[in-house]
C-alpha positions in Angstrom: 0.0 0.0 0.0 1.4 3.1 -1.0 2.2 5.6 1.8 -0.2 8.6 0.7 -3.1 5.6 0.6 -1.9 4.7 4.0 -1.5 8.4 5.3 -5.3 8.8 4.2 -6.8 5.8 5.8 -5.2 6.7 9.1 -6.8 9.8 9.2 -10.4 8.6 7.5 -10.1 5.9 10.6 -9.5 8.3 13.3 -12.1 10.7 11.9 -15.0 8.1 11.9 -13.5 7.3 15.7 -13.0 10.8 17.2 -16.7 12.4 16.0 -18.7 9.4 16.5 -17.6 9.5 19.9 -20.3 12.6 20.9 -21.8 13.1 24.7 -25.6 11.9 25.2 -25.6 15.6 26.7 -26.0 17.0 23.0 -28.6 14.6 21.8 -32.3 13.7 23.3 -31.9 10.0 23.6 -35.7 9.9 22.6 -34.8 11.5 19.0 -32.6 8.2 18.4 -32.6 4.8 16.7 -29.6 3.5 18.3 -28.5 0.9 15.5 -27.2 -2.5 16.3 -27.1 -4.4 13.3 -27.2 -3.1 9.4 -27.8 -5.4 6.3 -27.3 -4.2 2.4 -29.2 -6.0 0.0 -30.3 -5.5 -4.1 -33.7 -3.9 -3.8 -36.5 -5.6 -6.0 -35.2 -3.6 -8.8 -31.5 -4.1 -8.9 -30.6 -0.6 -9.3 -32.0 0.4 -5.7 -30.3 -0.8 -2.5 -32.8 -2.4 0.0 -31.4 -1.3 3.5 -32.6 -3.3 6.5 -31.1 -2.5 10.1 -32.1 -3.4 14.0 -32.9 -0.7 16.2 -32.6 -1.1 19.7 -35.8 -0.2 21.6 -35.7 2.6 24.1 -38.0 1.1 26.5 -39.7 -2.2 26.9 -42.5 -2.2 24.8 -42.1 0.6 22.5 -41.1 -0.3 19.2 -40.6 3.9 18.4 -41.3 4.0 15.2 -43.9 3.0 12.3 -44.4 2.7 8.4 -42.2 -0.4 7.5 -41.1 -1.5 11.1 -41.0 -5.1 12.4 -43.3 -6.0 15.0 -39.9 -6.9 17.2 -41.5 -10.8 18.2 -39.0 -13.7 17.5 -40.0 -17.6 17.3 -42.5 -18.9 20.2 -43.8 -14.9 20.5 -41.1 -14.1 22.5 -40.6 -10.5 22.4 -37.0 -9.2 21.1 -35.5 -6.0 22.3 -35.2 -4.6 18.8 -37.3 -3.4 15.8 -36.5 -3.8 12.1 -36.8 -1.0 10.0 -36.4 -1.6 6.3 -35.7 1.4 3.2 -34.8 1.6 -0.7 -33.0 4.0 -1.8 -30.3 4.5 -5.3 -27.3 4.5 -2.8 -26.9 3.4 0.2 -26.6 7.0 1.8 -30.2 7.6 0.4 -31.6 4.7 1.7 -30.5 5.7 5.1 -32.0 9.1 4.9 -35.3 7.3 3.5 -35.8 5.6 6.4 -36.4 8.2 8.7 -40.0 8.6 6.8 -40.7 5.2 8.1 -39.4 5.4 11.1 -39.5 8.3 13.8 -36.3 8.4 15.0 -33.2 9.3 13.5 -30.7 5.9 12.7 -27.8 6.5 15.0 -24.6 4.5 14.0 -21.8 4.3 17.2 -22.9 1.1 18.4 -23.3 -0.7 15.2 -22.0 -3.9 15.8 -22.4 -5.6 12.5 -22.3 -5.1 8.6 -23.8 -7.4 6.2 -23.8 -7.7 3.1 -26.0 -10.3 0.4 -24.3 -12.5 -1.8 -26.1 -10.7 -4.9 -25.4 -7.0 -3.6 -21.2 -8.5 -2.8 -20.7 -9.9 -6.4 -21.8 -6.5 -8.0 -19.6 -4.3 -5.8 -19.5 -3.1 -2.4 -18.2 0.1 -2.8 -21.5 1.6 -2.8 -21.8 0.8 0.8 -18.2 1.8 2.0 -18.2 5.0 0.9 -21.5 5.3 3.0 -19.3 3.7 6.0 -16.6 6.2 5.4 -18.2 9.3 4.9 -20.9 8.4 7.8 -19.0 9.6 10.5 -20.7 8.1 13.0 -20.0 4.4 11.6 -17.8 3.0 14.1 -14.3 1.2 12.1 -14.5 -1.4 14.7 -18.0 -3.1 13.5 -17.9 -6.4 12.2 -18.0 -6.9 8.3 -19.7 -9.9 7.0 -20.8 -11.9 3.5 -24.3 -14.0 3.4 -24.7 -16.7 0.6 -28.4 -15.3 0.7 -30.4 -11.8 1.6 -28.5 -9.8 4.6 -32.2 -8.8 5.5 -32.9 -12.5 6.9 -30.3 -12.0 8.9 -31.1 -9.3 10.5 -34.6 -10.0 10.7 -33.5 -13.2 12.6 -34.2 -13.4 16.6 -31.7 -13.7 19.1 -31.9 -17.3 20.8 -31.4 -15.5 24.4 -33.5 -13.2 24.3 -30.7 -10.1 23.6 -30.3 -7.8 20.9 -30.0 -10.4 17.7 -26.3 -8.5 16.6 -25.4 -8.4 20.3 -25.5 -12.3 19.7 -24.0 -12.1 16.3 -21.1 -10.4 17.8 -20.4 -12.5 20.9 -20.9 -16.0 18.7 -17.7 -14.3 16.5 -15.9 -13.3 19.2 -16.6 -16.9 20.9 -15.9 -19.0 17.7 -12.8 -16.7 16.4 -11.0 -19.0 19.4 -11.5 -22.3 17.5 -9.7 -20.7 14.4 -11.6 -21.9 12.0 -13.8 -18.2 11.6 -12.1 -15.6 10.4 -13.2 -12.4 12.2 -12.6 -9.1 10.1 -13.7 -5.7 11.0 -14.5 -2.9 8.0 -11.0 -1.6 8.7 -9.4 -5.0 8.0 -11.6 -4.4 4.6 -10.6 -1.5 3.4 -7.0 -1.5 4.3 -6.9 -4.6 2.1 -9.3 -2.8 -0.3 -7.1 -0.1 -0.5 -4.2 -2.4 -1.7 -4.4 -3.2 -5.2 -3.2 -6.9 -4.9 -4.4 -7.9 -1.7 -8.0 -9.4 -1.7 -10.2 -8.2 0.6 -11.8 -10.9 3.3 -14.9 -10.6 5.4 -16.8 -13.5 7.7 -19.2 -16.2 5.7 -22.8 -15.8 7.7 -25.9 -17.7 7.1 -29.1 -19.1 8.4 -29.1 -23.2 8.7 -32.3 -25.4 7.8 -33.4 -25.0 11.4 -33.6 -21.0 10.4 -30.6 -20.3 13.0 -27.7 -18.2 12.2 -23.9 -20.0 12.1 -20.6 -18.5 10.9 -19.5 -20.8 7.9 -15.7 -19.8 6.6 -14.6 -16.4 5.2 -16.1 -14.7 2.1 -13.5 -14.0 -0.6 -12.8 -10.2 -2.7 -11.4 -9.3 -6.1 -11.3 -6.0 -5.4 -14.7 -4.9 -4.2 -16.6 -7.6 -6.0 -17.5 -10.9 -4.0 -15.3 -13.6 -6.1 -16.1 -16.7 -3.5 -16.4 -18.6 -0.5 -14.1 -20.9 1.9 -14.9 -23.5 4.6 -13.5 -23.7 7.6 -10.8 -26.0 6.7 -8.9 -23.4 3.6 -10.1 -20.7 6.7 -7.6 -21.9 9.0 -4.9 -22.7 6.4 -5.3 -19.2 5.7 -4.9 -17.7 9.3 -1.9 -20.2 10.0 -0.2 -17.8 6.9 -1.6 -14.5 7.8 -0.7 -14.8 11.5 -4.3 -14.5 13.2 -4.4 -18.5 14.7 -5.4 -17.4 18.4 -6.0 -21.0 19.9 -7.7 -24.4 18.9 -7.7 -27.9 18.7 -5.3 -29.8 15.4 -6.9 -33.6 15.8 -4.2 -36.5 14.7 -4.3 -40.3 14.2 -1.9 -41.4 16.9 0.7 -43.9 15.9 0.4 -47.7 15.4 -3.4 -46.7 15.2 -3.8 -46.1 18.6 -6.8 -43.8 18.6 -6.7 -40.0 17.8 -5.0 -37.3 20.2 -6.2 -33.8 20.0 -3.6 -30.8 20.4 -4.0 -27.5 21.7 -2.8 -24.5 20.2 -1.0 -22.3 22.8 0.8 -20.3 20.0 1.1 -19.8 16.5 3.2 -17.5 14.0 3.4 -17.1 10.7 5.9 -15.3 8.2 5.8 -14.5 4.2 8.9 -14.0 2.8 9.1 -12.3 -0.7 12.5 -13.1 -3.0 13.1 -11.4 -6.8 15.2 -12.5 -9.4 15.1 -12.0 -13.0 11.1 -10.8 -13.0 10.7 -13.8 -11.2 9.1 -14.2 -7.4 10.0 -16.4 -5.1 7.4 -17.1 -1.7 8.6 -18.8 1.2 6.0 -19.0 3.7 7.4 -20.7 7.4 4.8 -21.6 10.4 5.8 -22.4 13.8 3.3 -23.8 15.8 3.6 -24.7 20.0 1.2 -27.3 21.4 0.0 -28.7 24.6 -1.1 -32.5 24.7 -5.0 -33.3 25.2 -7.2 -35.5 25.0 -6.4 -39.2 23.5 -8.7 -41.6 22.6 -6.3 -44.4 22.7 -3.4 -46.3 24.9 -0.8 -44.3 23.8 2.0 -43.6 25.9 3.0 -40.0 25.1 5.8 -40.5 28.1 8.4 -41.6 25.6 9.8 -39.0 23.1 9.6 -40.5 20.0 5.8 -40.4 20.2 6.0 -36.8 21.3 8.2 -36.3 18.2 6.0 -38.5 16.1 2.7 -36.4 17.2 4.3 -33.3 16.1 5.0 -34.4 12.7 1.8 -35.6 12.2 0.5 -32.4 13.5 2.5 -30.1 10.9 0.7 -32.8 8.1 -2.3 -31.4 9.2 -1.5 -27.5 9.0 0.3 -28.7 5.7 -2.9 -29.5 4.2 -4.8 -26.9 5.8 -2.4 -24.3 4.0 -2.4 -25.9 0.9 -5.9 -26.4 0.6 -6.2 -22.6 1.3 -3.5 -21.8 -1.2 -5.4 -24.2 -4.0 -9.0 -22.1 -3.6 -7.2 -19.0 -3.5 -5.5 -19.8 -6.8 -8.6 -21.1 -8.0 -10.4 -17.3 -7.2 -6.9 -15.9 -8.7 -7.1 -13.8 -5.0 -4.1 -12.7 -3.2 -5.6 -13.3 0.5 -2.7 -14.2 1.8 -0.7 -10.9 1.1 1.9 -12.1 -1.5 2.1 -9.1 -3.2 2.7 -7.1 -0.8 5.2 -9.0 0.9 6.9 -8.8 -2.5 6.3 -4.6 -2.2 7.9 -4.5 1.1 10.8 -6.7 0.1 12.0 -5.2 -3.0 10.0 -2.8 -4.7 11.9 -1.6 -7.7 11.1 -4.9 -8.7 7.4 -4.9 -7.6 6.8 -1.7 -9.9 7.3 -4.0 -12.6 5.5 -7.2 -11.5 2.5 -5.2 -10.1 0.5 -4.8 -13.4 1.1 -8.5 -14.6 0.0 -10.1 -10.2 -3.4 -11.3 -11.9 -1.1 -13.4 -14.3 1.3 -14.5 -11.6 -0.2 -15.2 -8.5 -2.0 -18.2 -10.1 0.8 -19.7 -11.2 3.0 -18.8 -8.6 5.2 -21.5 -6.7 5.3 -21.3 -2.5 8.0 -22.9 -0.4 6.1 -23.8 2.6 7.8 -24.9 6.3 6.0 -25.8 9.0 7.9 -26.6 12.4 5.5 -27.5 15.2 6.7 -28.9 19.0 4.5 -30.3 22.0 4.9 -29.8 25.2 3.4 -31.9 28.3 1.1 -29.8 30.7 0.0 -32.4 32.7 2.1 -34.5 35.5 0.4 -37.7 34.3 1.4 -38.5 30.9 0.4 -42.3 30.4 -3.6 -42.7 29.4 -5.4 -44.5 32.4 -6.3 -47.6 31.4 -8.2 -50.7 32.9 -5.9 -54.0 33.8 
């Protein structure tokens, strides 16, 4: 990213930050929809955006609002502390305005916890609804940004299973399920800091209702730019976080040796590095893990007391993140998207050279070959380190 682009997102960022941070002394709470969640779909007619947000309820009881506002009951009649208010609009700036006519209150934005976006609306370009993030000052840069294979509307529309505010939930089940690295949490900063490179492919959460109607976090959604190019699972989701750094914690599950059951590892730490080598017009990717793990639960008689089975654990756990990775690096190649960063890694690391391969990354990055080492090592928590077992 080039350092004017940088210099202007830092200060677009603390902008949005420092004036959407006013005093309830200025404002009549009663004059506000305090926004919780905000979904962007195409409108009936694909030209118009169809706006649909929750509005937390200032009162028990009192929805606040009319025209096109949800009734705020969830499955079973229980009531929900929000109401829905939906608006069209040719942007997504005028939809917004639009929907104070149907609702009495005007939307305010500080404590919007999530963004989402339909599949439809994604694939034609989200641009539309950045810009209205970014010059909607009161947006806060910390909200979550995600991707629905369906309408963004159902989603927001969707109770909460406790009984709190439906985004509240939304949030916290991200938060909650970004530990088992498998969900890829990004916020609309992470998207457009990636937006704003030209090589590096923009990533938000995958979010969709099951069969049984309830909401579940199903991969990462995948950019070309600001167009919606695809979707991974879980699995190419954590290949790509071991790469990109952002493994937190979480189980790696392994066939013990001599087929002695399975024995499930816990991540305490994980790093990862991309390093970038020219030659020629040439690019060479290295891309080195190192993962540290703490023995758990076996299914089997294995005795992890001897270290040769330690040893042989640990290689069968860096077969695992192996595959993980290259499963990632396969779909990304597929989507001809640079999640992982290549490009800029080859930027940072020599960039006379970059200049030249920039224009032609669409033609290389598919093609392009990646060294990958992965060095993991176990260590024993426990005291006891032979399974119990009956005589």
């Amino acid at each position: 990213m080039k350092l004017q682009n940088r210099l202007t997102f830092s200060i677009l960022i603390i902008a949005m930050t420092l004036i959407g941070s006013g005093c309830w002394s200025y404002r009549e709470l009663e004059t506000l929809g305090i926004v919780s969640g905000a979904g962007f779909d195409l409108g009936k007619d694909p030209e118009q955006v169809l706006l649909t947000v929750q509005v937390i309820k200032a009162s028990k009881g009192k929805g606040g609002g009319n025209g096109s506002l949800g009734d705020g009951q969830g499955q079973g009649s229980r009531p929900q502390p929000v109401a829905i208010v939906e608006s069209n609009g040719a942007t997504a700036f005028e939809a917004v305005r639009n929907a104070v006519s149907k609702f009495s209150r005007r939307l305010y934005w500080p404590h919007n916890q999530i963004l989402i976006v339909g599949k439809e609306a994604a694939e034609n370009g989200v641009k539309n609804y950045l810009n209205f993030g970014i010059r909607q000052t009161e947006l806060r840069p910390t909200a979550w940004i995600m991707i629905s294979p369906g309408k963004a509307g159902d989603l927001i529309r969707a109770p909460g299973e406790m009984g709190q505010i439906p985004a509240m939930e939304i949030k916290d089940m991200l938060q909650a399920q970004s530990a088992t690295s498998e969900i890829g949490s990004f916020t609309f900063y992470d998207f457009i800091e990636r937006l704003m490179s030209k090589t590096t492919a923009p990533l938000a959460t995958q979010i969709r209702l099951n069969k049984e109607g309830e909401v579940e976090l199903a991969g990462t959604a995948i950019f070309k730019g600001e167009k919606l190019v695809g979707f991974i699972g879980k699995k190419e989701t954590r290949g790509l976080l071991w790469v990109i750094g952002k493994i937190k914690s979480g189980v790696v599950i392994v066939k013990a040796p001599a087929n002695k059951g399975k024995v499930s590892l816990g991540i305490i730490h994980a790093a990862g590095k991309i390093q970038a080598e020219t030659k020629n017009d040439s690019v060479k990717i290295t891309v080195k893990v190192n993962v540290q793990s703490g023995l758990g639960e076996q299914t089997g008689d294995l005795d992890t007391s001897k270290p040769e089975v330690i040893k042989s654990l640990a290689r069968r756990e860096a077969t695992v993140i192996r595959n993980e990775i290259n499963a990632a690096f396969k779909k990304a190649q597929e989507l001809n998207a640079d999640i992982f960063g290549f490009g800029e890694a080859v930027h940072r690391a020599d960039f006379k050279a970059w200049k030249k391969l920039e224009p032609r990354w669409d033609e290389i990055f598919p093609k392009l070959k990646v060294k990958l080492i992965v060095k993991t090592n176990i260590s024993l928590n426990g005291l006891i380190n032979k399974p119990i077992s009956q005589k």
